[in-house]
N, C-alpha and C positions, 0 to 999 in steps of 0.2 A: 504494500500500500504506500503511495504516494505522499511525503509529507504537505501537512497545510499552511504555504508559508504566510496567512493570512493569521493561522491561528496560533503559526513560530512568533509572528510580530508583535500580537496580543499580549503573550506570555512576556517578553522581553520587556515590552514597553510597563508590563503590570508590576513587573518584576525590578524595573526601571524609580519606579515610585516608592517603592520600601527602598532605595539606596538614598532618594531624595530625603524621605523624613529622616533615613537613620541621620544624614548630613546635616541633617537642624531647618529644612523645610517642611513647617506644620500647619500651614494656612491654604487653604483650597487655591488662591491667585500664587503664594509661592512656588507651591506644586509644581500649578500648572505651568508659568513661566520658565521652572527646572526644566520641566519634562519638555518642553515645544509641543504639547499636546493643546487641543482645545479646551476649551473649559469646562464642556460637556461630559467630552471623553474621560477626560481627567477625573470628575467627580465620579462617572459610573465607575470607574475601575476602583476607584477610593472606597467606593461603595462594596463593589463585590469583597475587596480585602477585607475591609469590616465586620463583614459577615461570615466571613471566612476565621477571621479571631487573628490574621496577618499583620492589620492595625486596629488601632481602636481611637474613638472620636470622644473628647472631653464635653463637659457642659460648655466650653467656649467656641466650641466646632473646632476646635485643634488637633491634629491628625497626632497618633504617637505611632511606636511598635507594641504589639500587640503580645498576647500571653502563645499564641500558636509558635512564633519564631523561641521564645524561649524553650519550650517543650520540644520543638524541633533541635534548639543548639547542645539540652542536655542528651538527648540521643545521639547528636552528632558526636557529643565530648566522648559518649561512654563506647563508640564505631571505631571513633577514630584516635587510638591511643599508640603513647609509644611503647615497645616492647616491657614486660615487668622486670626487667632486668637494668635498664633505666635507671628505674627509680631504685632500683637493689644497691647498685653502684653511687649513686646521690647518697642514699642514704649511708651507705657504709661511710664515705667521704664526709660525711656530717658529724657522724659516731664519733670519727677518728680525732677530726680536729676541729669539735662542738662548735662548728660552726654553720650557715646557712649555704647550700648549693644549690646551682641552678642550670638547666640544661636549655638554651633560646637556637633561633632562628633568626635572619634577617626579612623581613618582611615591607618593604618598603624603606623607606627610611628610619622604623622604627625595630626595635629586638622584639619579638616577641617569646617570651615564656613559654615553656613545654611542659617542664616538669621543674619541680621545687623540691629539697629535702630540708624540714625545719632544724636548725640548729638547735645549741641545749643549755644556751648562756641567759635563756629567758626575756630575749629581743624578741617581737616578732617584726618581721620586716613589711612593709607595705604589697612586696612583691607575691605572686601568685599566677599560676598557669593559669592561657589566656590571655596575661596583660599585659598592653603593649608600651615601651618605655623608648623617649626618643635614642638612639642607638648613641650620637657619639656622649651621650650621657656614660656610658655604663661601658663595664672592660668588656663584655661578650660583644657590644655591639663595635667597639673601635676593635677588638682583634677580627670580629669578621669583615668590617670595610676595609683593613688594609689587608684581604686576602684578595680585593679588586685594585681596578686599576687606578691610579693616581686620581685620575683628572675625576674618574667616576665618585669614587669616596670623598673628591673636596665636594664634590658638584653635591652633595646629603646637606652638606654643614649648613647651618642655621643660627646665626649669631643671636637669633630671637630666644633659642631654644633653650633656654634657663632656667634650671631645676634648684638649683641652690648656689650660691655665692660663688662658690667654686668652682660651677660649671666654665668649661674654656668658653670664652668668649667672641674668640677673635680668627680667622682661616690661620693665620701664620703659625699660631699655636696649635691647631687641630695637624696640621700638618705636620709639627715636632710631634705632637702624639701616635701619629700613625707611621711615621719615619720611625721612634723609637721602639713601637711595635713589630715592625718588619725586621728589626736588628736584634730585637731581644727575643721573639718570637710568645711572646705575652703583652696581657695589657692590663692599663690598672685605670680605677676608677678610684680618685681619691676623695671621696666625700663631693663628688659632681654630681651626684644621683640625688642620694640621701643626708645629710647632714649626719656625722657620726659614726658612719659608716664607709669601709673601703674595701674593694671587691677587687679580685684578681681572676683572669681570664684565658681559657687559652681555646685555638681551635681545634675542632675534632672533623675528620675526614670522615668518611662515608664508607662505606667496602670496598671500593673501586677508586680509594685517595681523594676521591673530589672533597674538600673545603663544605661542609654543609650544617654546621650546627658548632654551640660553643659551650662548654662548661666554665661555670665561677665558683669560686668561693666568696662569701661575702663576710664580714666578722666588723665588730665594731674597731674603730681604727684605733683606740689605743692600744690591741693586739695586735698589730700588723705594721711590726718593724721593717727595716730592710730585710733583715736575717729571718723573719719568720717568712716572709712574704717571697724568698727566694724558696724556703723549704714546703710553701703551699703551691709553687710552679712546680718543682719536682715531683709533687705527690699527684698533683693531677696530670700531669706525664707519664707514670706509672700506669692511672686508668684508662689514658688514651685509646691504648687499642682498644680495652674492655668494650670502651664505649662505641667505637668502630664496629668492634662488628655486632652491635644493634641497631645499626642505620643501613638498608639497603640503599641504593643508588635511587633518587629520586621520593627518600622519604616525607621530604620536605614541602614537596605538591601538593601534600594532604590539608596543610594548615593554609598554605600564601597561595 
């Protein structure tokens, strides 16, 4: 049978409007100017989502996301997971040196979180699988931009993008980060993230050596000397391969 590309369009353009509200269009004119849709069409489809439990509409007539898509994302979270041995390895690495691990991806210009093992100093961190953190914030996200190419990793940087005091600032500086990166073959987040806190990074390959996910450790920074902070590279080097071969080639497509 022949597809309906009358009824492929439908679905895209329906499916087009939940991307619009997620992005903070919730007024029927906002919508519809997002979308290049008519104003009609706009509402009918707004409509069927509605009903559908896709979105749902306030006493102000303001469009949100609705209760179906979360129902939908916790069946997606619990489909699409990473192997339990992940998190066996996070965890041991947490046990060892009570501290917080973390396993991300690059996802646009942001890291996003995999898998988390809570450390045991009685921090808890903001951090949590799912959540997306601008990248050259954090050591998982600068050790995986300087696994690209120059001009690509400067072309991320966002001087706007300021999470606490310490965050770099300026390209000149991102660029000493990611140079230092590439020389030392780790990265560090020195309290650019979180205040208090300073996280060490390093990349982990995929089965087939491709560059595709990163592990940290994160510890509150008056534990995270030079000398400890050399001895937490070395130890997540030891689990490297571990972690390797729980990534087939391409397991990354599932999340970004």
């Amino acid at each position: 049978m022949e597809a309906n590309p009358a009824g492929a369009r439908t679905l895209e353009r329906g499916l087009s409007l939940l991307d619009h509200v997620a992005a903070g269009a919730n007024r029927l004119e906002e919508i519809t100017q997002a979308s290049g849709l008519s104003r009609s069409a706009t509402h009918r489809m707004l409509t069927s989502l509605v009903g559908a439990r896709y979105l749902r509409q306030g006493p102000d007539h303001r469009y949100h996301l609705g209760i179906k898509l979360l129902e939908l994302g916790a069946k997606a979270e619990a489909m699409i997971s990473l192997p339990d041995a992940v998190q066996t390895v996070l965890a041991d690495v947490a046990k060892t040196t009570q501290d917080t691990t973390h396993l991300g991806i690059l996802s646009g210009n942001d890291v996003l979180y995999l898998a988390k093992a809570r450390g045991h100093r009685g921090i808890e961190m903001a951090s949590r699988p799912g959540a997306r953190l601008r990248a050259q914030n954090t050591a998982m996200g600068k050790v995986l931009l300087a696994q690209r190419s120059n001009d690509e990793a400067i072309s991320t940087f966002d001087a706007a993008a300021v999470a606490t005091p310490r965050s770099i600032r300026d390209v000149g500086a991102f660029q000493e980060a990611l140079d230092q990166v590439r020389a030392s073959g780790y990265a560090l987040d020195d309290q650019e993230n979180e205040l208090g806190i300073t996280c060490v990074g390093i990349a982990i390959p995929d089965l087939l050596g491709e560059v595709a996910a990163a592990v940290s450790i994160s510890s509150p920074s008056v534990y995270m000397n030079p000398e400890r902070i050399q001895s937490l590279v070395a130890l997540l080097r030891d689990v490297q391969p571990e972690l390797s071969r729980c990534l087939p080639p391409g397991f990354e497509r599932a999340w970004i």
